[in-house]
C-alpha positions in Angstrom: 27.3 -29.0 2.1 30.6 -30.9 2.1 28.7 -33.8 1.0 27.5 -32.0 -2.2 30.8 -29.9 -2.5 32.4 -34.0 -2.9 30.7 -34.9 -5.8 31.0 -31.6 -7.4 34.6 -31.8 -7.1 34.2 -35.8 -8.7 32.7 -34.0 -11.9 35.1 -34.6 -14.7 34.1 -34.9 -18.6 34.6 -37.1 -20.9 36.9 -36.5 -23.6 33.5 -35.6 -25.9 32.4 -33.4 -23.4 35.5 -31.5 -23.5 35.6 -31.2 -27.6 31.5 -30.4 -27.3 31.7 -28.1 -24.0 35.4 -26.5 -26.1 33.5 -26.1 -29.5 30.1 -24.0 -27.4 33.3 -21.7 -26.0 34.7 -20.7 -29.4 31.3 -20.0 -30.8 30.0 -18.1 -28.1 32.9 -15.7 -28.2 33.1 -15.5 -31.6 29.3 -14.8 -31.3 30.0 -11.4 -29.2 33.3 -10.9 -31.4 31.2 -10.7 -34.7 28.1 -8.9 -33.1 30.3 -6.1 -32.1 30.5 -2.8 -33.9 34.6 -3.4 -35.1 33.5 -6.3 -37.3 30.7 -4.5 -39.4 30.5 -2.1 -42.1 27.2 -0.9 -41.0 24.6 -1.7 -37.9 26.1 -4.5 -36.4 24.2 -8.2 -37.3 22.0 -9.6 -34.8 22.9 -12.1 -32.4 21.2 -14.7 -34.2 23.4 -13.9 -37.5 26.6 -13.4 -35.5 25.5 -17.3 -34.3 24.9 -18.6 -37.5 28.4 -17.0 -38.6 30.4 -18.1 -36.2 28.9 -21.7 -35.9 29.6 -21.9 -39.8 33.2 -20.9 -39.0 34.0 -22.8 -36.2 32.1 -26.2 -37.7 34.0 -25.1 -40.9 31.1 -25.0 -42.7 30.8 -21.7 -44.9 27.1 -21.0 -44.6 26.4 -17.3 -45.1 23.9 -15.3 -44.0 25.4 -11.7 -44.6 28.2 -11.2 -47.8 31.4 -11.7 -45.7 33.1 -9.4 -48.4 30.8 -6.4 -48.2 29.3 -6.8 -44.5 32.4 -7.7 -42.4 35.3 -4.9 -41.8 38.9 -6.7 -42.0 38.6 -7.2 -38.1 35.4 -9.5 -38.7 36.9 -11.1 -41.7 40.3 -11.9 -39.7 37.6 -13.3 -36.5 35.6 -15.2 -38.4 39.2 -16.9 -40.7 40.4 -17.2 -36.9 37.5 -19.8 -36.2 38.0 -20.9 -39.5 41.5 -22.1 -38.4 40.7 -23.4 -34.6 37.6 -25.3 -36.1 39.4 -26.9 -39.1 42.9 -27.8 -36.8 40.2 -28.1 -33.6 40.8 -26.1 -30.6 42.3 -29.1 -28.8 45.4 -29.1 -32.0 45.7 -25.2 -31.0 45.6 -25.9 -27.4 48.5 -28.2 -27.7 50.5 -25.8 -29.6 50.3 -23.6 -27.1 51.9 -26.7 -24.6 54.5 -27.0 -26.9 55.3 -23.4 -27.7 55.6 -23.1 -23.6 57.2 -26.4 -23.6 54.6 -28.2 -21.4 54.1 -31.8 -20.5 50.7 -33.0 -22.3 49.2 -35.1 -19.7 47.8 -38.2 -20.0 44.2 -37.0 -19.7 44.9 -34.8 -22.3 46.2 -37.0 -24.8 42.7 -38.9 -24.2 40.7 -35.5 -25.6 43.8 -35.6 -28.5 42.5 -39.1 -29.5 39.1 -38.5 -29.6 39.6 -35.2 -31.5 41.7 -37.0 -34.0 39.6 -39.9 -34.4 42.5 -42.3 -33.2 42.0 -45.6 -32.3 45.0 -45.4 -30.3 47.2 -42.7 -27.7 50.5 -44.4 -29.9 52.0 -41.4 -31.3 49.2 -38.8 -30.3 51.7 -35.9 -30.0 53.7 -36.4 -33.0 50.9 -36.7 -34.8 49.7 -33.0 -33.6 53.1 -31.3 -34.1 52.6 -33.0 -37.7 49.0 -31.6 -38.3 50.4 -28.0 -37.1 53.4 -28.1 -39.6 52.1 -29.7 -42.6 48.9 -27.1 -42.3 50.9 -24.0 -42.0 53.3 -25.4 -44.6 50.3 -26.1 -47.0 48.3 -22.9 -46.2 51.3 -20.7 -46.7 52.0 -22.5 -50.5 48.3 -22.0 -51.4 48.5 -18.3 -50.1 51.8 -17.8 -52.3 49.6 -18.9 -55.0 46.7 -17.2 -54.8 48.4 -13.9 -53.9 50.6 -14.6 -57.1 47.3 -15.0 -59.3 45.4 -12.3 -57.7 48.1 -10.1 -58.0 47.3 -9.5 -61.7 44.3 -7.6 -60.6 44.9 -5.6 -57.0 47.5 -4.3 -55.6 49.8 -6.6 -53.7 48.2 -5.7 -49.7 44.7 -6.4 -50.6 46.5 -9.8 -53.3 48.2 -11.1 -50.5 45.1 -10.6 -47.9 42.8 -12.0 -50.3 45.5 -15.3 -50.8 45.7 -16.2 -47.3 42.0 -15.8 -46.7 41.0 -18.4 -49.0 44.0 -20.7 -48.6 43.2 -20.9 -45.3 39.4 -20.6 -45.7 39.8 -23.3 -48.5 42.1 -25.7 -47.3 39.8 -26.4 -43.9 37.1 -26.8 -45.9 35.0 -23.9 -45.0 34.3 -22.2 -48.4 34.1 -18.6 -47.2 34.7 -15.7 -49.7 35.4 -12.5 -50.5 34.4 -11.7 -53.9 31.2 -10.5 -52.8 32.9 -7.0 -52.1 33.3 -6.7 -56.5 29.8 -5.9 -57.3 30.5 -7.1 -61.2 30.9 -10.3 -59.9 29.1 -13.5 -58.9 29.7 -15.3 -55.1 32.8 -18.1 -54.4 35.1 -18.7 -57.4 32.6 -18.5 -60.7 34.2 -15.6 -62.1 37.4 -17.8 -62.4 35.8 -20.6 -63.8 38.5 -20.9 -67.1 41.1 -20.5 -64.6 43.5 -23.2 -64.9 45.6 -21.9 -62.0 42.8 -20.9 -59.0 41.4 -24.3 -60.4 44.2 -26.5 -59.7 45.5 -25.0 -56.3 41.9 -25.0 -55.2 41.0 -28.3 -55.8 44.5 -29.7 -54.2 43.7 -27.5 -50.8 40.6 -29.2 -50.6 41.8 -32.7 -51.6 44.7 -32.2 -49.1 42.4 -30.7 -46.4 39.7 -33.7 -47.2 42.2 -36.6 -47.0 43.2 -36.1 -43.1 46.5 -35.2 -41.9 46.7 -39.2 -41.0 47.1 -40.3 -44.7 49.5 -36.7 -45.6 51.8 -38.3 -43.3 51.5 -41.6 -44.7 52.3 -40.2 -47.9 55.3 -38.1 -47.0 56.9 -40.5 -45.1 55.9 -43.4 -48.2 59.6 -43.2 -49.6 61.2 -44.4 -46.2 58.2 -47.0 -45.2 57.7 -48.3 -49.1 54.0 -49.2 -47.6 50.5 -47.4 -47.2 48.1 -48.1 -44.0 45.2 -49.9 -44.5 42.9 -46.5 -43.8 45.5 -44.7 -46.0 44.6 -47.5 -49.0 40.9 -47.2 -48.4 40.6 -43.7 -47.9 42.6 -43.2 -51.2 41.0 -45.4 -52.9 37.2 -44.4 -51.9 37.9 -40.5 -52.6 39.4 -41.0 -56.0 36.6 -43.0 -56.7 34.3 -40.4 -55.7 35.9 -37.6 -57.8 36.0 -39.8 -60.6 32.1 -40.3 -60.2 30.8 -36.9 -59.1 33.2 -35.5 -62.5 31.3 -37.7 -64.4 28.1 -37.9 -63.3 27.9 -33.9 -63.3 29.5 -33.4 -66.9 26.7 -35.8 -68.2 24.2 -33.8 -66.6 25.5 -29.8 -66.9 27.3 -30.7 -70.1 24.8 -29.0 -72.4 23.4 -26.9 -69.3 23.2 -23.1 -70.9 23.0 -21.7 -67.3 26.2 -23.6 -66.2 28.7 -25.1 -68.6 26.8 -25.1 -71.9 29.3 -21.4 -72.8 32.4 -23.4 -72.0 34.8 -25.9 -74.0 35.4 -29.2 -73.5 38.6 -28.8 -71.1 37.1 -25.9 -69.2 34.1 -28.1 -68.6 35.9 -30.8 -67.0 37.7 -28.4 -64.9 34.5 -27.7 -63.8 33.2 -30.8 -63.1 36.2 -31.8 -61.1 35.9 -28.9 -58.7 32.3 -29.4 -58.7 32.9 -33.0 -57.9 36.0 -32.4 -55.0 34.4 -29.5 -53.0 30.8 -31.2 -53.3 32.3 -33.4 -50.2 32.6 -30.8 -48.1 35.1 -27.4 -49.1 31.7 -25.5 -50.5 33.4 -23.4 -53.1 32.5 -23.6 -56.6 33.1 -22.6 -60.7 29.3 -23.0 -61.3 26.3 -21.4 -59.8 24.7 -24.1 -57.3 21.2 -22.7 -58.1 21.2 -22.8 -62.0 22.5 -26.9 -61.8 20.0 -29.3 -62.8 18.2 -31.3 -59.8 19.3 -34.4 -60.7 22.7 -32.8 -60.5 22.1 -31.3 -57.2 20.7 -34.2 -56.2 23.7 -35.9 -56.6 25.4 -33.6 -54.7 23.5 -34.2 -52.1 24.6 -37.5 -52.1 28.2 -36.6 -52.5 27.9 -34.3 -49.2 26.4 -36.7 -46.9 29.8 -39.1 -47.7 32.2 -36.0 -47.0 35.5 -36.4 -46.4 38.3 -38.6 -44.4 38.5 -39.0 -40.9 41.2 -36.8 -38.9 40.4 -33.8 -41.8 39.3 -30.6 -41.9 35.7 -32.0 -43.5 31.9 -33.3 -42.6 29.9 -36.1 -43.6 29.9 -39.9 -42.5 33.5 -40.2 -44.0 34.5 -41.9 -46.9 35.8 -44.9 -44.8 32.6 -45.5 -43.4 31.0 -46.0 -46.9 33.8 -48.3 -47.5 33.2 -50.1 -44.4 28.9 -50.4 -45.6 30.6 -51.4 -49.2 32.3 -54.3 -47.9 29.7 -55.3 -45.5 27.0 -55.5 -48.7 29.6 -57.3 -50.7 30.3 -59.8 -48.2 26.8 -60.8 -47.6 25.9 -60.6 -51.1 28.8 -63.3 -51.7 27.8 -65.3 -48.7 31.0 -64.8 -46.5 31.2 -64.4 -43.1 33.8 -61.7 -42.9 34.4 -58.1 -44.2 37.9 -57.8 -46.1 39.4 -54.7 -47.5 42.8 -55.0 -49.3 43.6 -58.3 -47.4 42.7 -57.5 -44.2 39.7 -58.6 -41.6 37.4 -55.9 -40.4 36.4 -56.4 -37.3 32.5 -56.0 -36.1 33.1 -53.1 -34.0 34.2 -51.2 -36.9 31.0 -52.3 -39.0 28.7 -52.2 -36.0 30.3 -48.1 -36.3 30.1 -47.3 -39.3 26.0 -48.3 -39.2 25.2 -46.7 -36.4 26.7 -43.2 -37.6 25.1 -43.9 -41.1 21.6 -44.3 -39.7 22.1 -41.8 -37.1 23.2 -39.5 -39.5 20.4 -40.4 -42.4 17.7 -39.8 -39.7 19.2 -36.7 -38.7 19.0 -34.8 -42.5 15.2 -37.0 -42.7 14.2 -35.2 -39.7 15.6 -31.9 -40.2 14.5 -31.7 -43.7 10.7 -32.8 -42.7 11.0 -29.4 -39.8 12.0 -26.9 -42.3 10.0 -28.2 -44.9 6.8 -26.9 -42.5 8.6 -24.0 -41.1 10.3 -22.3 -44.5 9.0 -21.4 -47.8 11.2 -23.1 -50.6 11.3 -26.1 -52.7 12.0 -29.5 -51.1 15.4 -30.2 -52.8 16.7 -26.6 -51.3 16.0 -27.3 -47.5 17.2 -31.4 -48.4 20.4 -29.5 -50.2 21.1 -26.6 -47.2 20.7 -29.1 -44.6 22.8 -31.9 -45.9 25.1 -29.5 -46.9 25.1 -28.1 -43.5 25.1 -31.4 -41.7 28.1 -32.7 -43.5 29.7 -28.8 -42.7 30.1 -28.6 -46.9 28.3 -25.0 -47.2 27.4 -25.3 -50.5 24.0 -23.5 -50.9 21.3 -23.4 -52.8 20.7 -19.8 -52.5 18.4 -20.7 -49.3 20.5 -19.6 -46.5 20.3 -15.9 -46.4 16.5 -16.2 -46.4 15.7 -18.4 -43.4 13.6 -17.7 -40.8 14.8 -17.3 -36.8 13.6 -20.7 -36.0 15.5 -21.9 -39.3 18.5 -20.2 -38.3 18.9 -21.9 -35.5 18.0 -25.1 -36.7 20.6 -25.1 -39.1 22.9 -23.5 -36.6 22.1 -27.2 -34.3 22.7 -29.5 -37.9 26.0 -27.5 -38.2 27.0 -27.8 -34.8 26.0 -32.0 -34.7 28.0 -32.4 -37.8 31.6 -30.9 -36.9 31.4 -33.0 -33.9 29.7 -35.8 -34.9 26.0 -37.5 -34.1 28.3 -40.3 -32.1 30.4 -38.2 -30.3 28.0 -35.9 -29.2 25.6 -39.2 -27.8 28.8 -39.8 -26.0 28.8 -36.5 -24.5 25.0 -36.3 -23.3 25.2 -39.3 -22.0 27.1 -40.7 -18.7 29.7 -43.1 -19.0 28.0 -46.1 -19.9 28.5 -49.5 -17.1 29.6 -52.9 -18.7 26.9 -54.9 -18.8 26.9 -57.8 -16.0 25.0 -60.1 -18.4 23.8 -60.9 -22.0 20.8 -62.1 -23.4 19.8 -65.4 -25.0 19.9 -65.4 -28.8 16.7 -64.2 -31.0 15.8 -64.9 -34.3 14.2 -62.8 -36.7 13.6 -62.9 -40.4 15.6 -60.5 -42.7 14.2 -59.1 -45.7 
């Protein structure tokens, strides 16, 4: 009994267990919060909806299966922007407000969990770096809330303007897409009915780019004036998501420009605000101008691509990350020119990072393969919906393609798993299943195989 008492007490995660063990937590109690009568209108949902809502919340993904506008009182509307906030900041950033609030010492062991929620390579500077992700969110939310509430002002009164701004600056900003405009019955779902909107346009589009880039490169940024340099992941991450934008706007105003279902109606300059949104929140914010359903397949198609990259590193979004498509980039370049090593803006990669960057992308390609090849048998819809919803949920975009709210229980909870693996990452969560691995002792000879 002491014996087994002894290595009980030995038990202590790793810092993935704690993010994957922390993540299970917040969803199963915003599970029971959302099941409960308070947070419906009517009957409360299921179980297995309350789930899929509060997985979609907490992995920041914005996957609906009930119309959060109509369906939801203001107490399940307020829960589900709660686990909006905790998933987008993660629960260990809240946690560590809390420590500083009540002016606690962070431990070391703790600053461990803070580096692998932040995707640092390093404890250097872990705490700053969380006091910086706290201020610059609230500070960003709270502009984008002024905003909105300013704009929406012009049509409610100033309690519901000011409710409705701070719900989708914050909604928007982590990248979770939720909405409430399903509570107008005149109007269509996420921001279509302010498609020639120059102002909901803009400020969405900069929460989302701001949320996408990573609170590691905002910081770069702000403090560029002093420094007068960028980091190298601030360079490439810039770089790669400009590029992106620039693509996806193209690439869908070729494709939708004569579209009569999308943005055949509109003129050129609303079109290209169009296509830009299109193109930013395709990454991973899920909020959208145009209707996802009516775009052409070659356009949704490319979406799908679009998703499956997401955002930066340390943000608020899914996906393999733009740096890790800069990182497979490099690597195809430099063997295409015959060099032996991967530079990006001057500067040696190093294997590990390469080694990284294939292992997620293959991980995570086999991942949307498989899932798409179970739904495929177990729901009725066309191919490029289940590859859309479960990209989209996988890379925690929550764009839809109108599939969602007609999945069966199995599929629910399928793409309540993709959702889940995504926010933490197919890596991370290996790491977590898996003990902590021994050093190998020995390698093994050299092999030879033929390539290509």
């Amino acid at each position: 009994m002491l014996q087994f008492a002894g290595k009980v007490k030995k038990f202590r995660p790793t810092p993935p267990q704690v993010l994957t063990y922390g993540f299970i937590v917040i969803i199963l109690v915003g599970t029971i919060l959302l099941a409960s009568g308070p947070a419906n209108t009517g009957n409360p949902m299921s179980y297995i909806d309350a789930l899929f809502m509060a997985t979609s919340a907490a992995c920041v993904t914005g996957l609906t299966t009930v119309n959060v506008g109509t369906d939801l009182t203001h107490f399940g509307q307020v829960v589900l922007l709660l686990l909006v906030q905790i998933g987008g900041l993660g629960f260990t950033t809240m946690a560590s407000l809390i420590a500083i609030v009540l002016r606690r010492r962070i431990s070391f062991r703790e600053r461990l969990i803070l580096q692998e929620a932040m995707n640092q390579s390093t404890l250097e500077g872990i705490v700053p770096l969380i006091k910086k992700v706290i201020y610059y969110s609230l500070v960003i939310e709270g502009c984008g809330a002024l905003l909105f509430s300013a704009r929406f002002l012009a049509e409610m009164h100033i309690g519901q303007a000011i409710y409705f701004g701070v719900f989708h600056s914050v909604s928007i900003f982590n990248n979770a897409g939720f909405d409430l405009f399903g509570m107008f019955p005149d109007r269509a779902s996420s921001l279509i009915h302010y498609v020639e909107d120059p102002l909901i346009n803009i400020v969405s589009m900069l929460l989302i780019v701001l949320g996408g880039l990573g609170f590691i490169v905002i910081s770069d940024l702000i403090t560029y004036r002093i420094n007068r340099k960028l980091t190298l992941h601030s360079k490439v991450v810039l770089l790669t998501s400009a590029a992106l934008i620039v693509f996806g706007t193209l690439v869908i105003m070729i494709f939708e420009y004569t579209n009569p279902n999308t943005m055949g109606p509109l003129d050129f300059v609303h079109k290209l605000f169009s296509a830009m949104l299109q193109s930013v929140s395709s990454r991973s914010a899920g909020v959208s101008t145009l209707d996802t359903g009516s775009l052409r397949q070659a356009t949704q198609f490319m979406i799908v691509l679009l998703m499956f990259v997401g955002a930066a590193p340390g943000s608020t979004g899914g996906g393999i990350k733009v740096t890790t498509l800069a990182v497979l980039v490099g690597a195809v370049y430099t063997m295409a020119r015959g060099r032996q090593d991967v530079v990006l803006f001057r500067n040696r990669l190093d294997q590990d990072r390469i080694h990284k960057a294939i292992t997620l992308t293959l991980l995570s390609f086999f991942l949307i393969v498989i899932a798409t090849m179970v739904l495929s048998a177990t729901e009725s819809a066309p191919f490029l919906s289940i590859l859309f919803e479960v990209t989209s949920a996988f890379a925690t975009t929550g764009m839809s393609a109108g599939l969602s709210g007609n999945l069966t229980t199995f599929g629910k909870l399928f793409v309540v798993l993709l959702m889940f693996v995504g926010r933490l990452g197919p890596v991370t969560l290996a790491f977590a299943l898996t003990s902590t691995p021994e050093k190998e002792k020995f390698r093994h000879p050299e092999g030879r195989i033929t390539i290509g």
